[in-house]
C-alpha positions, -999 to +999 in steps of 0.1 A: +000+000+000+013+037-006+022+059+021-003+085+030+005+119+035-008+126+070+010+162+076-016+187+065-008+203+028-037+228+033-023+266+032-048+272+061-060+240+080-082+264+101-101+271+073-108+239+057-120+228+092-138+258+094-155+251+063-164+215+071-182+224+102-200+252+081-213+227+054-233+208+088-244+237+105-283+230+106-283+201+090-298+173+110-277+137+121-292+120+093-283+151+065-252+156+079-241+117+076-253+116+040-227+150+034-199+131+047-206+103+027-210+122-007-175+139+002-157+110+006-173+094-026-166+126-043-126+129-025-123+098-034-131+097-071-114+128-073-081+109-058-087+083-085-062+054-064-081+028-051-046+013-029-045+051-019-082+048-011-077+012+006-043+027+027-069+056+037-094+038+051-072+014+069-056+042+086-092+058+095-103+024+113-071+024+134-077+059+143-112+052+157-116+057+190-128+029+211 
């Protein structure tokens, strides 16, 4: 599997964050799930590496908190 970059490459982190909790910001539990998933189907066409994909979500699961 490739390595992932994991150090942020965003100019301003803040922001992006910023604008991620915008995008949920009256949206219900059940909207705001169906977001996420649309911008990881859209992230991850947009990536276009399906190891790069697979390396991703291998390193989300370990990250999960228990």
């Amino acid at each position: 599997m490739p390595a992932l970059e994991t150090q942020s490459r965003l100019p301003d982190p803040d922001h992006a964050y910023r604008m991620l909790i915008e995008a949920h910001r009256g949206l219900s539990d059940e909207e705001s799930a169906a977001l996420n998933s649309r911008l990881v189907l859209i992230l991850a066409n947009h990536l276009g590496d399906a190891q790069a994909l697979a390396a991703a979500i291998a390193l989300a699961k370990r990250a999960q908190p228990e």
